[in-house]
HTML snippet that shows the backbone in 3Dmol.js (N, CA, C, O; Angstrom):
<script src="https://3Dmol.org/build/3Dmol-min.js"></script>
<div id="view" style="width:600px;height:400px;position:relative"></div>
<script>
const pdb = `
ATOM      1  N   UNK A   1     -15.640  -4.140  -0.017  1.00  0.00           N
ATOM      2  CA  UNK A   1     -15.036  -2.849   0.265  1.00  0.00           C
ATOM      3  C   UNK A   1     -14.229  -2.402  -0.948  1.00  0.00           C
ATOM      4  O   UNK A   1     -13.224  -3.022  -1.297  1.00  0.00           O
ATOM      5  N   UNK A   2     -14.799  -1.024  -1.764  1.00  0.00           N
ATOM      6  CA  UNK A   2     -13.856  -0.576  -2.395  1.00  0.00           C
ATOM      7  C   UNK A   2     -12.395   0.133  -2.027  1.00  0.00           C
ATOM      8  O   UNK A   2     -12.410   0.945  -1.101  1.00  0.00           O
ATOM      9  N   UNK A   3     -11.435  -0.069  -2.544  1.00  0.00           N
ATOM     10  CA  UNK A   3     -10.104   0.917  -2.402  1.00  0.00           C
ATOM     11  C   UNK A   3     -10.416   2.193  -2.439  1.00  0.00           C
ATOM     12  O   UNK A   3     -10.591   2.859  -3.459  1.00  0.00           O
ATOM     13  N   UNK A   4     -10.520   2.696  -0.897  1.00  0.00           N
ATOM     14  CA  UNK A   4     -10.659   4.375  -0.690  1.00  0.00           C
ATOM     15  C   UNK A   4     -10.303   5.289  -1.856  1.00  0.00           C
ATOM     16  O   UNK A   4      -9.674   4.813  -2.802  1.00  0.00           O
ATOM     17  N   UNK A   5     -10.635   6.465  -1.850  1.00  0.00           N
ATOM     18  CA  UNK A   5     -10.279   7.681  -2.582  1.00  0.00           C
ATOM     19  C   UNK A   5      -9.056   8.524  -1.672  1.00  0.00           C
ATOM     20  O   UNK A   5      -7.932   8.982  -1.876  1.00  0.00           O
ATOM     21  N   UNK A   6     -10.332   8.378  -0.201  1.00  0.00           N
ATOM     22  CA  UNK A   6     -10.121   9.555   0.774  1.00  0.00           C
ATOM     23  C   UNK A   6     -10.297   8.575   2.059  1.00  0.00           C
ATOM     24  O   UNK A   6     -11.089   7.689   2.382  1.00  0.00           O
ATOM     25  N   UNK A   7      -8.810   9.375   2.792  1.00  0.00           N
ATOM     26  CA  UNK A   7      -8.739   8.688   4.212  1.00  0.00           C
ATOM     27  C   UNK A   7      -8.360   9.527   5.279  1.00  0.00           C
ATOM     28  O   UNK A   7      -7.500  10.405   5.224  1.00  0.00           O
ATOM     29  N   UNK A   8      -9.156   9.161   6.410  1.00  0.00           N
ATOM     30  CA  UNK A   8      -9.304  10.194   7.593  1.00  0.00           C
ATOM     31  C   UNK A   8      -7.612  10.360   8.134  1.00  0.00           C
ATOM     32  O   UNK A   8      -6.944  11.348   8.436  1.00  0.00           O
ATOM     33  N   UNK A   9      -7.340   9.033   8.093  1.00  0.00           N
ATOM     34  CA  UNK A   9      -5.824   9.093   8.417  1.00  0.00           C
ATOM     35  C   UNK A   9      -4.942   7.224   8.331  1.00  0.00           C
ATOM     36  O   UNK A   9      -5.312   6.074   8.566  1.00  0.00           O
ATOM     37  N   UNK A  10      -3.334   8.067   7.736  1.00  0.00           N
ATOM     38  CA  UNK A  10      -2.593   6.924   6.842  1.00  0.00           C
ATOM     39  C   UNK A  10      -1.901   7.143   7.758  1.00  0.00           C
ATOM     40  O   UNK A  10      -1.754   8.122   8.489  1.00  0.00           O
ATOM     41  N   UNK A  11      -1.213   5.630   7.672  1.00  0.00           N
ATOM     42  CA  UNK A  11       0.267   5.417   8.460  1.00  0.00           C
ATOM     43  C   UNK A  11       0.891   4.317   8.097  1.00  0.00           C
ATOM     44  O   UNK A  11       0.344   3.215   8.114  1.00  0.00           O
ATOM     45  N   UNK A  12       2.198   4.536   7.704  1.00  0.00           N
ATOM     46  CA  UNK A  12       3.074   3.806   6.544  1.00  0.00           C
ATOM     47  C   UNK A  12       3.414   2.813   8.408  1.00  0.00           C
ATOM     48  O   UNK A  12       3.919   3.113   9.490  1.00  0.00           O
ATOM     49  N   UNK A  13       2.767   1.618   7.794  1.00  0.00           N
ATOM     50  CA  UNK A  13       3.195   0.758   9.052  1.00  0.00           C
ATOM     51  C   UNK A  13       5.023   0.159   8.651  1.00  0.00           C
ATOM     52  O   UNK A  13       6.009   0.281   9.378  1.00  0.00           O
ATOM     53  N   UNK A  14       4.941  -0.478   7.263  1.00  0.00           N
ATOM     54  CA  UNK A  14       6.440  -1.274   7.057  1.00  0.00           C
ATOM     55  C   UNK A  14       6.367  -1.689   5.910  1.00  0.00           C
ATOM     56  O   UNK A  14       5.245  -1.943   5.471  1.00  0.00           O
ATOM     57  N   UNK A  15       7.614  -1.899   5.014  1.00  0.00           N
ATOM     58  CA  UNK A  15       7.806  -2.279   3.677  1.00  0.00           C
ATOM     59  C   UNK A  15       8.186  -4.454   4.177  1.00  0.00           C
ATOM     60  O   UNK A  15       8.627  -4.892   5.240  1.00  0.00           O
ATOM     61  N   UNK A  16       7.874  -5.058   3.212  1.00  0.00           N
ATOM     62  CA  UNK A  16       8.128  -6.673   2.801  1.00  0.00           C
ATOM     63  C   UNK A  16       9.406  -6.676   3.305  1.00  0.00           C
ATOM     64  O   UNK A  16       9.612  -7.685   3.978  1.00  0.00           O
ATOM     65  N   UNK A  17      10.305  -5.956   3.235  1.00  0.00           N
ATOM     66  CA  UNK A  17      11.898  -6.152   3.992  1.00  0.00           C
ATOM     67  C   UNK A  17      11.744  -6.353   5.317  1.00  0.00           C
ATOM     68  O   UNK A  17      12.302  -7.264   5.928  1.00  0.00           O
ATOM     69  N   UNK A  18      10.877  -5.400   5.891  1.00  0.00           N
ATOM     70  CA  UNK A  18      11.353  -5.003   7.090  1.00  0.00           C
ATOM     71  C   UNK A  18       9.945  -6.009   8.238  1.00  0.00           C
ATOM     72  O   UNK A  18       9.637  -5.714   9.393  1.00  0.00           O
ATOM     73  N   UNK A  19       9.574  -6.757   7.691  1.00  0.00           N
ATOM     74  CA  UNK A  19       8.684  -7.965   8.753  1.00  0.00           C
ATOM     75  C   UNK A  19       9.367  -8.861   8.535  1.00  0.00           C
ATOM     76  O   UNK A  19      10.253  -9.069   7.706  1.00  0.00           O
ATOM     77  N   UNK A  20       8.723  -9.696   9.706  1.00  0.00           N
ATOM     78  CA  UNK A  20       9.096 -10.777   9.559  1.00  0.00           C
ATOM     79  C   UNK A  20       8.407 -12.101   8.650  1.00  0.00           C
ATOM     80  O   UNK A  20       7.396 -11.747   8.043  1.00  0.00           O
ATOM     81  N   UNK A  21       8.731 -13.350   8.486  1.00  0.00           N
ATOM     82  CA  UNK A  21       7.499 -13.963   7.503  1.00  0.00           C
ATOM     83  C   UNK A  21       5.751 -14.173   8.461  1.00  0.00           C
ATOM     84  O   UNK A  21       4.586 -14.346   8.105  1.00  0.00           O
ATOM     85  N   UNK A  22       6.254 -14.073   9.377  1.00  0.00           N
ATOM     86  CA  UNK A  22       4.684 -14.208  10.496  1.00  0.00           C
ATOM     87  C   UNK A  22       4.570 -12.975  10.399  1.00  0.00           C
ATOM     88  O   UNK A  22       4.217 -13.113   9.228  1.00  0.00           O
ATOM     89  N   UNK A  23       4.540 -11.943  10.530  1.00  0.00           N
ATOM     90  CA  UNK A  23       3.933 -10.880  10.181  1.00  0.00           C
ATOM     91  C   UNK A  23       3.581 -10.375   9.062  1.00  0.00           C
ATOM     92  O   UNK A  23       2.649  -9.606   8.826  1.00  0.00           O
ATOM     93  N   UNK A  24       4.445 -10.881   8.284  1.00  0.00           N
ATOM     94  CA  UNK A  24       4.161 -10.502   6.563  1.00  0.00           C
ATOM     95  C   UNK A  24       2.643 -11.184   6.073  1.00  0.00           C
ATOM     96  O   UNK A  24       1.715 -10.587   5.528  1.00  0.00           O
ATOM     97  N   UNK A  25       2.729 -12.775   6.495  1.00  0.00           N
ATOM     98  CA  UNK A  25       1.415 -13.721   6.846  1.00  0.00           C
ATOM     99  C   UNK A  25       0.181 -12.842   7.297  1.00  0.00           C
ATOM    100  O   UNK A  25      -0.763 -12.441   6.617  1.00  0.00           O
ATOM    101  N   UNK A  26       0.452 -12.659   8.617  1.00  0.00           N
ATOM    102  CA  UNK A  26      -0.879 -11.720   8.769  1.00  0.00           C
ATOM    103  C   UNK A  26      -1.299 -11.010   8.387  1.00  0.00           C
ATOM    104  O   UNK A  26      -2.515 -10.889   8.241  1.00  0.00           O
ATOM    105  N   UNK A  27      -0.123  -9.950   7.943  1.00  0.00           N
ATOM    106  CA  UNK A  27      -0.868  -8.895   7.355  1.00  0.00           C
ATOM    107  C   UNK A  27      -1.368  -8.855   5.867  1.00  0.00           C
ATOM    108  O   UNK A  27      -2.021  -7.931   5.381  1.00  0.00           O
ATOM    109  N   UNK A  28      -0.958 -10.016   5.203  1.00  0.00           N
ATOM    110  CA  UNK A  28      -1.572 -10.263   3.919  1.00  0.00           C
ATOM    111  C   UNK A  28      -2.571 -11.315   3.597  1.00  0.00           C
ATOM    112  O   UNK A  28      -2.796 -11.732   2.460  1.00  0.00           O
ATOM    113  N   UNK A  29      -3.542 -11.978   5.424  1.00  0.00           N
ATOM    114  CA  UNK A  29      -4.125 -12.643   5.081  1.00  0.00           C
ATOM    115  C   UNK A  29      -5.460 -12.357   4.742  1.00  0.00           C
ATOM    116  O   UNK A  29      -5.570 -11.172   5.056  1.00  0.00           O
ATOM    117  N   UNK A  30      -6.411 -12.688   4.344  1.00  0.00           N
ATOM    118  CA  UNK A  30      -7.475 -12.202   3.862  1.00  0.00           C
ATOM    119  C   UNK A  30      -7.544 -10.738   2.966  1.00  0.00           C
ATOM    120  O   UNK A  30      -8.476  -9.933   2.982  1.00  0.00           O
ATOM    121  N   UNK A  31      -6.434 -10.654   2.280  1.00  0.00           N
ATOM    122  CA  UNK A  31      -6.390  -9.390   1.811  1.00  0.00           C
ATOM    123  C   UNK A  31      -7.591  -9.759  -0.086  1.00  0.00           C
ATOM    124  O   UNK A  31      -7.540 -10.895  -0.559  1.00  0.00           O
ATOM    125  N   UNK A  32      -8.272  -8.900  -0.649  1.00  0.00           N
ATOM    126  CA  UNK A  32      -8.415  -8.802  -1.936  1.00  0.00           C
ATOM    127  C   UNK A  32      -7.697  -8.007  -2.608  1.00  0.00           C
ATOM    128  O   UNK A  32      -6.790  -7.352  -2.094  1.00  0.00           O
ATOM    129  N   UNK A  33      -8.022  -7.957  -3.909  1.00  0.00           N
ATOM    130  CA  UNK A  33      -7.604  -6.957  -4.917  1.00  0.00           C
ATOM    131  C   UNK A  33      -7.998  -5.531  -4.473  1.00  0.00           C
ATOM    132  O   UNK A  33      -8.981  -5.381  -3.747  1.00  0.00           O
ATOM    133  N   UNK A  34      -7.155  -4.331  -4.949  1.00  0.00           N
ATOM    134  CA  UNK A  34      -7.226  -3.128  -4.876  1.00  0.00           C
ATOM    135  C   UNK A  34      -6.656  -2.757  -5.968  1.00  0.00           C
ATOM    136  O   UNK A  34      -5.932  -3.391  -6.736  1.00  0.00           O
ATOM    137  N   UNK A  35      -7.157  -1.304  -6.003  1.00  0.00           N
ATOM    138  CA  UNK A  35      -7.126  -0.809  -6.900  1.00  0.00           C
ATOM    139  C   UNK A  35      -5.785   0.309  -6.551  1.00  0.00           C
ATOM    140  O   UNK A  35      -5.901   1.252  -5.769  1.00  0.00           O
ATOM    141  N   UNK A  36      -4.712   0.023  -7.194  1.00  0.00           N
ATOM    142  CA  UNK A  36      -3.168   0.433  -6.802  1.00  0.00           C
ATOM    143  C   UNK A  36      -3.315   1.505  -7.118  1.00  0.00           C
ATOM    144  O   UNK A  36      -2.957   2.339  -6.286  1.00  0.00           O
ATOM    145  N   UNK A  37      -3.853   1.986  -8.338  1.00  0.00           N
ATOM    146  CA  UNK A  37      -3.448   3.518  -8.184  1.00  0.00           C
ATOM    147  C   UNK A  37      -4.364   4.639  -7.361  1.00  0.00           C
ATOM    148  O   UNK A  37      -4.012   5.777  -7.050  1.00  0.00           O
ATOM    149  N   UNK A  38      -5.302   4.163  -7.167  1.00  0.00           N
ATOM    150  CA  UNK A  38      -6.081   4.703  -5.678  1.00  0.00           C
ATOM    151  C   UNK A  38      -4.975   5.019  -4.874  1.00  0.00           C
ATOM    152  O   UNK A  38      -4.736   6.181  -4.545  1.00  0.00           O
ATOM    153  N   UNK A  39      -4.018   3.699  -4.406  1.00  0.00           N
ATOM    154  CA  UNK A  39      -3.280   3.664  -3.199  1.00  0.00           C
ATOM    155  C   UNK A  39      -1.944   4.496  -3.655  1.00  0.00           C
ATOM    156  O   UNK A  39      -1.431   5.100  -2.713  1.00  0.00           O
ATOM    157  N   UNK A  40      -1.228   4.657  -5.012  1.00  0.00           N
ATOM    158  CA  UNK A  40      -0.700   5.226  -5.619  1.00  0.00           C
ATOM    159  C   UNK A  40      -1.337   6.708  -5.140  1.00  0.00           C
ATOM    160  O   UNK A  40      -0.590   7.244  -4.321  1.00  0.00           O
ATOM    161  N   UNK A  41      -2.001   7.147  -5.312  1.00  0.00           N
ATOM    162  CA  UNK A  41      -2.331   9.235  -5.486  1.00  0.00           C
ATOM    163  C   UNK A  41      -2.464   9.012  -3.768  1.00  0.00           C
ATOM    164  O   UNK A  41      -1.797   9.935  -3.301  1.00  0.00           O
ATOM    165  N   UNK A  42      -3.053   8.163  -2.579  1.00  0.00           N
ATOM    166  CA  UNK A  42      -3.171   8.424  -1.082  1.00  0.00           C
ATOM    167  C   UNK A  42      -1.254   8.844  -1.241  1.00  0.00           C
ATOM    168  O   UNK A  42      -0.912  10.011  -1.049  1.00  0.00           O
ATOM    169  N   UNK A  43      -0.525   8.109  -1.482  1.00  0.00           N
ATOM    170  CA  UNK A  43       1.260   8.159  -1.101  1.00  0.00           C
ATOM    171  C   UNK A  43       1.498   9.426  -1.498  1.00  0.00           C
ATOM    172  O   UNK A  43       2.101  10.222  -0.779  1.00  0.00           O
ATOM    173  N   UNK A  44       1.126   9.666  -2.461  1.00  0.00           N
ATOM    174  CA  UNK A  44       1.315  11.196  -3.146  1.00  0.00           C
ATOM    175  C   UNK A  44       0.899  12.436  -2.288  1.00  0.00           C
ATOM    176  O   UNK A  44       1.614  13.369  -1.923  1.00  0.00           O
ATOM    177  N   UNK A  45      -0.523  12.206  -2.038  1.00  0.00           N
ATOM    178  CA  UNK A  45      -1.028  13.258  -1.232  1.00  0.00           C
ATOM    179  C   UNK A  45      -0.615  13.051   0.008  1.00  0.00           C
ATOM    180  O   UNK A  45      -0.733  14.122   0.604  1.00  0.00           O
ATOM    181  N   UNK A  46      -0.182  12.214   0.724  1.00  0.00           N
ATOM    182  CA  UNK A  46       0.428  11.929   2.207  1.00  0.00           C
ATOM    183  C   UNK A  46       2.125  11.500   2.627  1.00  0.00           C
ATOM    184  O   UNK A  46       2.785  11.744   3.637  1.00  0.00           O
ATOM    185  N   UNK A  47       2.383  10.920   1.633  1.00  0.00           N
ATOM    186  CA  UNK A  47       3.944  10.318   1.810  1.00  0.00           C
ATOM    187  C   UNK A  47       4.584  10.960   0.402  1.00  0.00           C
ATOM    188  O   UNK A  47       4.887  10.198  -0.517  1.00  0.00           O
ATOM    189  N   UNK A  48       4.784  12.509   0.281  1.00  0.00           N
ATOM    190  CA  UNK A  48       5.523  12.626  -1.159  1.00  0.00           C
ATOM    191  C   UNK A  48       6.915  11.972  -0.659  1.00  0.00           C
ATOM    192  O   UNK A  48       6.963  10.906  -1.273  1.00  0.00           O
ATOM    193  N   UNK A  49       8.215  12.087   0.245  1.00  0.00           N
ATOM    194  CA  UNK A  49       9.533  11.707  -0.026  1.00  0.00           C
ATOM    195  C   UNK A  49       9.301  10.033  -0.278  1.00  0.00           C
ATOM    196  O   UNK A  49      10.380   9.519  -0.569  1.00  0.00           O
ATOM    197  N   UNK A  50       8.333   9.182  -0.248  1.00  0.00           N
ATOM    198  CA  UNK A  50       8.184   8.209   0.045  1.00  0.00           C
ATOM    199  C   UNK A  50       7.471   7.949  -2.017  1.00  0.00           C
ATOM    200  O   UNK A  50       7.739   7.029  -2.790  1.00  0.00           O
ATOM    201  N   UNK A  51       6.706   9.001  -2.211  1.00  0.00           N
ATOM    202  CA  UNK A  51       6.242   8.778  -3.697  1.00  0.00           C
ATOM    203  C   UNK A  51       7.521   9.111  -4.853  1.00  0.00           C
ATOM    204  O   UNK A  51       7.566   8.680  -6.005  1.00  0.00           O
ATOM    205  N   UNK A  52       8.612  10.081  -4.117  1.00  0.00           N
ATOM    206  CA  UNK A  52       9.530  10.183  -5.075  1.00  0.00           C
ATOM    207  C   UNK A  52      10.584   9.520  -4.790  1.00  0.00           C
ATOM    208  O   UNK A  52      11.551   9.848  -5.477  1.00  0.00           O
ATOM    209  N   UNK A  53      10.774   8.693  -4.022  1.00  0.00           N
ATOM    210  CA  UNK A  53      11.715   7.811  -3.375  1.00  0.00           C
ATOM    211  C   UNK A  53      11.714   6.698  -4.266  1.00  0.00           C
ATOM    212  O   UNK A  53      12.615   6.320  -5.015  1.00  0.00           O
ATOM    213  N   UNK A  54      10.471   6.182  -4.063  1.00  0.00           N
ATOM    214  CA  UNK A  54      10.184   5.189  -5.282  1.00  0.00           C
ATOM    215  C   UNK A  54       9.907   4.513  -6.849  1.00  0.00           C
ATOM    216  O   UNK A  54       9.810   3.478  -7.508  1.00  0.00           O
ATOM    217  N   UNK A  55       9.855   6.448  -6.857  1.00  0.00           N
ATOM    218  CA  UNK A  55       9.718   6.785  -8.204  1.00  0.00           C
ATOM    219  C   UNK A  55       8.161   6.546  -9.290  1.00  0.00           C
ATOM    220  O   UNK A  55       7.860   6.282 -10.454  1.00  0.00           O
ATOM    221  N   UNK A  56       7.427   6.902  -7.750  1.00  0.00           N
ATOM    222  CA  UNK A  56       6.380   6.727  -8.609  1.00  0.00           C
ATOM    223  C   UNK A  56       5.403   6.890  -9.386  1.00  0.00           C
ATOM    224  O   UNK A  56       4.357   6.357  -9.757  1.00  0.00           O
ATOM    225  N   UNK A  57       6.351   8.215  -9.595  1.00  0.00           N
ATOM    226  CA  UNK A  57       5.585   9.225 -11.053  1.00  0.00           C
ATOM    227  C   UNK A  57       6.000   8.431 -12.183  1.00  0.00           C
ATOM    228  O   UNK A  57       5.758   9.072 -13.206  1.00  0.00           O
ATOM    229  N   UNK A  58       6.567   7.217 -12.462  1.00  0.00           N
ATOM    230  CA  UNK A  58       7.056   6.874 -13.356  1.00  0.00           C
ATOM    231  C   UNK A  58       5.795   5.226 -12.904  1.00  0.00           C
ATOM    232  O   UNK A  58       5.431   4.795 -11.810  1.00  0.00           O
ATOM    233  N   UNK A  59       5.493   4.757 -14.311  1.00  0.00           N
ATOM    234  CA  UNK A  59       4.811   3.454 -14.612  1.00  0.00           C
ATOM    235  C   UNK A  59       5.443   2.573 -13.408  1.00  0.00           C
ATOM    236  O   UNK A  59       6.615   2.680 -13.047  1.00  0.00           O
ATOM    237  N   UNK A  60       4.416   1.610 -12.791  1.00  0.00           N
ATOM    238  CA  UNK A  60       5.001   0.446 -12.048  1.00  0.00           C
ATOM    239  C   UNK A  60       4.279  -0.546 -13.016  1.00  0.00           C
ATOM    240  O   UNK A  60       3.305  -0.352 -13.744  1.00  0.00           O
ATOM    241  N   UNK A  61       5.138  -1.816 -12.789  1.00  0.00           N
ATOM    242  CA  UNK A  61       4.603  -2.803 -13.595  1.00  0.00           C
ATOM    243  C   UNK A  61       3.719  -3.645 -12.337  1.00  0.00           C
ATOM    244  O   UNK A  61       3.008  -4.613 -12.605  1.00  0.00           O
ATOM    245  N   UNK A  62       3.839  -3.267 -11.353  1.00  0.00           N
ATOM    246  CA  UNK A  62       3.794  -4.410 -10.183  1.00  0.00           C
ATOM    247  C   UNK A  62       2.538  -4.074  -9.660  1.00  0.00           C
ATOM    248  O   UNK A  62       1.861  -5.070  -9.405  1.00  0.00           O
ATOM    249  N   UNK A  63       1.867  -2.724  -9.354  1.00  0.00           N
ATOM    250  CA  UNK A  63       1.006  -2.229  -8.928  1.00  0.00           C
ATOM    251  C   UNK A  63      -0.288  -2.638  -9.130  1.00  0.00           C
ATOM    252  O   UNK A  63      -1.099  -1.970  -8.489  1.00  0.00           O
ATOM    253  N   UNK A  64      -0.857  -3.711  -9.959  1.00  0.00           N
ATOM    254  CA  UNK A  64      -1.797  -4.020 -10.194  1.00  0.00           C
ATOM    255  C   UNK A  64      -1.939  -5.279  -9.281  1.00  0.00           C
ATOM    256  O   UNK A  64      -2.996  -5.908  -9.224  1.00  0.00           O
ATOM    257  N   UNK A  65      -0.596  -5.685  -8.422  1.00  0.00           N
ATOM    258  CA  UNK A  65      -0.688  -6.795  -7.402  1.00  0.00           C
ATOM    259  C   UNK A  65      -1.014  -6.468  -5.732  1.00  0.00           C
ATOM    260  O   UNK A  65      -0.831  -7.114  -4.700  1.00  0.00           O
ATOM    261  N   UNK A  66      -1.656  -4.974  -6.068  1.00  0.00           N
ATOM    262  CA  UNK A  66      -2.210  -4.591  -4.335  1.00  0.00           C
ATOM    263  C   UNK A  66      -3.050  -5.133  -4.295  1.00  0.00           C
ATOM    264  O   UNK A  66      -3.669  -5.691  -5.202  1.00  0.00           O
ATOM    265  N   UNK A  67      -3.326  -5.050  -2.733  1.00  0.00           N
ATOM    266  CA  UNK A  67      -4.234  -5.384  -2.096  1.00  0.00           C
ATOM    267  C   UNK A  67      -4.730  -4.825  -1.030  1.00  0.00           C
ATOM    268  O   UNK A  67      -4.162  -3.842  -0.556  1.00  0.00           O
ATOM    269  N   UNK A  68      -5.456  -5.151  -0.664  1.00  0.00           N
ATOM    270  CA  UNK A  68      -6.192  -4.555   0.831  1.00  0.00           C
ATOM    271  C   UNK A  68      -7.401  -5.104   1.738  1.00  0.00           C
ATOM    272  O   UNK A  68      -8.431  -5.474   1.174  1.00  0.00           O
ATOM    273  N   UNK A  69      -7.298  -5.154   2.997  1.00  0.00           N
ATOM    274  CA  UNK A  69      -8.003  -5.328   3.950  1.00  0.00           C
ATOM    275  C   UNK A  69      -8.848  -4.393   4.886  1.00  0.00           C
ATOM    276  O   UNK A  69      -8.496  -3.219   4.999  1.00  0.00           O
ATOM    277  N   UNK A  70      -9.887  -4.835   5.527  1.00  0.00           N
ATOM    278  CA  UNK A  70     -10.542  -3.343   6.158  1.00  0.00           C
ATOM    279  C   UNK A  70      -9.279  -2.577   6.954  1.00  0.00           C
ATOM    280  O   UNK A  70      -8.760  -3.474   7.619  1.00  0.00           O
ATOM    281  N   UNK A  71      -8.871  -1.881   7.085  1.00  0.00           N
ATOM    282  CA  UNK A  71      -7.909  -0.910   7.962  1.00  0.00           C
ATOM    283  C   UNK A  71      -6.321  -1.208   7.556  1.00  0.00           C
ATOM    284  O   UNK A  71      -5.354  -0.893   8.250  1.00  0.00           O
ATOM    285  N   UNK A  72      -6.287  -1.731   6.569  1.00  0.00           N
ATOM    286  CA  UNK A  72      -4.858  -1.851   5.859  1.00  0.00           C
ATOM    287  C   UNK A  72      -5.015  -1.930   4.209  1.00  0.00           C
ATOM    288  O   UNK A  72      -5.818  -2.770   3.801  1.00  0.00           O
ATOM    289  N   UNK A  73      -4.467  -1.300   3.440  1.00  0.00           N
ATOM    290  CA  UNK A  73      -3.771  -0.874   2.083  1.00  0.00           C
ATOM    291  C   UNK A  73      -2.452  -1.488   1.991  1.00  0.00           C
ATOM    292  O   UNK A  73      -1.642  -1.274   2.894  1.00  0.00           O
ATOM    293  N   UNK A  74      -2.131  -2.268   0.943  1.00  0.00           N
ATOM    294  CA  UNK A  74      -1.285  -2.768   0.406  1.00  0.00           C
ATOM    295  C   UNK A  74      -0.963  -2.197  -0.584  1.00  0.00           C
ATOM    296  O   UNK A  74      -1.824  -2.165  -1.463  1.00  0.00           O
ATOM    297  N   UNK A  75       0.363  -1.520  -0.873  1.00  0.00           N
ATOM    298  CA  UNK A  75       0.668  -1.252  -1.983  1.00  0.00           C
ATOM    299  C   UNK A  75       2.194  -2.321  -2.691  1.00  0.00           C
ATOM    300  O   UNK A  75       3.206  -2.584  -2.040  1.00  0.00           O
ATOM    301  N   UNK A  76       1.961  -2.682  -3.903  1.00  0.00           N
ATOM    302  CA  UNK A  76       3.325  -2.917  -4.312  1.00  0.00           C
ATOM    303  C   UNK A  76       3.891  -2.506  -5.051  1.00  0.00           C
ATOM    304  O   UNK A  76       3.245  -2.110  -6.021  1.00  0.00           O
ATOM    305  N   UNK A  77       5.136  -2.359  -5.089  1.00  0.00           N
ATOM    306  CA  UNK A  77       6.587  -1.787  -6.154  1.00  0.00           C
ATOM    307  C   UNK A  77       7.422  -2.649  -6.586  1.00  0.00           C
ATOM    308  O   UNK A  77       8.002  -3.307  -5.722  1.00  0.00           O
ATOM    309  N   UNK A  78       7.586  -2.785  -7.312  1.00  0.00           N
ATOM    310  CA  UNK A  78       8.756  -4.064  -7.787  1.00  0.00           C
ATOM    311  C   UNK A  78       8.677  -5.544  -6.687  1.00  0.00           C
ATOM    312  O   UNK A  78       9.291  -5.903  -5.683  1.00  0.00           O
ATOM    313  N   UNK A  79       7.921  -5.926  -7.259  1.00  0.00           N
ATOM    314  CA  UNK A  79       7.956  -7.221  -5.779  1.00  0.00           C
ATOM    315  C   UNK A  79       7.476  -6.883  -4.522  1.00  0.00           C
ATOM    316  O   UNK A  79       6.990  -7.736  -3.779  1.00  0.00           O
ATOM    317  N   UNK A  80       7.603  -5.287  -4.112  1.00  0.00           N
ATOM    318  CA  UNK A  80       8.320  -5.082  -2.725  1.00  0.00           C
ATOM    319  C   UNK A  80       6.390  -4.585  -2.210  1.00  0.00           C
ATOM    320  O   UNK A  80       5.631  -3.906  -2.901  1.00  0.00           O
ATOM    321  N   UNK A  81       6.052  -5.254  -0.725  1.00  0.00           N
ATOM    322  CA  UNK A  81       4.691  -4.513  -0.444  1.00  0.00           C
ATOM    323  C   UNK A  81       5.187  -3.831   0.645  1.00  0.00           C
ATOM    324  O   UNK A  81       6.172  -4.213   1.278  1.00  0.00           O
ATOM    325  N   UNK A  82       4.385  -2.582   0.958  1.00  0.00           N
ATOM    326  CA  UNK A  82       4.036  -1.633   1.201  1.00  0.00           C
ATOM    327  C   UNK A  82       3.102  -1.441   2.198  1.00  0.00           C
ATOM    328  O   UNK A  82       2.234  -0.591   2.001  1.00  0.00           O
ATOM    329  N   UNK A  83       3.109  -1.990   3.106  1.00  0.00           N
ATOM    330  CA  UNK A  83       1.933  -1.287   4.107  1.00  0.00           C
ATOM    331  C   UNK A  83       1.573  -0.366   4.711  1.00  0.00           C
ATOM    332  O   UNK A  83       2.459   0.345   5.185  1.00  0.00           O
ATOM    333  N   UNK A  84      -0.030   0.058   4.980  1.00  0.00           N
ATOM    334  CA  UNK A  84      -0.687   0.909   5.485  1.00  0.00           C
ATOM    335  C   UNK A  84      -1.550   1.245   6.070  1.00  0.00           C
ATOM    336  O   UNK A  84      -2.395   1.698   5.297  1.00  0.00           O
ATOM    337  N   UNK A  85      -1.969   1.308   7.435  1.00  0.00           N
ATOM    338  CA  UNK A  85      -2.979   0.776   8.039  1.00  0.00           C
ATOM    339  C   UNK A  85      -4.060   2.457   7.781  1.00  0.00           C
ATOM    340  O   UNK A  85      -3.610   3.581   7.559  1.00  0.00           O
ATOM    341  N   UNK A  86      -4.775   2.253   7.848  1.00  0.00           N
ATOM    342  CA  UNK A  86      -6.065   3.273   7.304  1.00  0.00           C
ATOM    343  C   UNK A  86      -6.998   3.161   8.255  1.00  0.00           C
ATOM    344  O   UNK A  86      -7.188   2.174   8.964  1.00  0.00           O
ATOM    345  N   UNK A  87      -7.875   4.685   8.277  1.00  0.00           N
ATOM    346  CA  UNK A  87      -9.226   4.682   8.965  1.00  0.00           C
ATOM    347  C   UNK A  87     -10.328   5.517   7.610  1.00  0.00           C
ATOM    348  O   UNK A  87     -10.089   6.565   7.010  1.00  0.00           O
ATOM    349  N   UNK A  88     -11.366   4.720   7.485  1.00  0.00           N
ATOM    350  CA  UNK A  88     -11.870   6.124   6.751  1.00  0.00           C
ATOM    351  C   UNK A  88     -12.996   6.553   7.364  1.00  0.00           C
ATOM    352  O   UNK A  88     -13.551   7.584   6.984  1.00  0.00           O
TER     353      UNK A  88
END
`;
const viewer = $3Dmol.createViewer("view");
viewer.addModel(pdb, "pdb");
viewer.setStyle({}, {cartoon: {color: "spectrum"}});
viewer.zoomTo();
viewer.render();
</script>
């Protein structure tokens, strides 16, 4: 599965703070590589207070450590992941 372009519909499930470590587990198991800035321009076009919150018109160094699973997008920011459960 490539990292979408285009998605029928996003929903910012929870940031790495806010699970717990069993949930953090699941939701990052079987995940591969993605392609972050794919998941980078979906936040933009769907979550702007959430793209300028984070500042992510500006370079991430971290972003090349997403990932993703069928019906979830991982994005990361400084350490921090990002989830998103997806339909396309």
């Amino acid at each position: 599965m490539k990292t979408p372009d285009k998605v029928k519909s996003i929903e910012y499930i929870a940031s790495c703070p806010g699970t717990t470590l069993r949930e953090w587990n699941a939701l990052m198991a079987n995940t591969t590589k993605a392609n972050g800035s794919k998941i980078r321009k979906l936040i933009k076009e769907r979550f702007p207070d959430l793209y300028y919150d984070l500042a992510l018109n500006f370079p991430n160094p971290y972003e090349y450590k997403s990932v993703k699973k069928k019906g979830l997008l991982v994005y990361n920011h400084s350490g921090i992941e990002f989830f998103f459960k997806i339909k396309t």
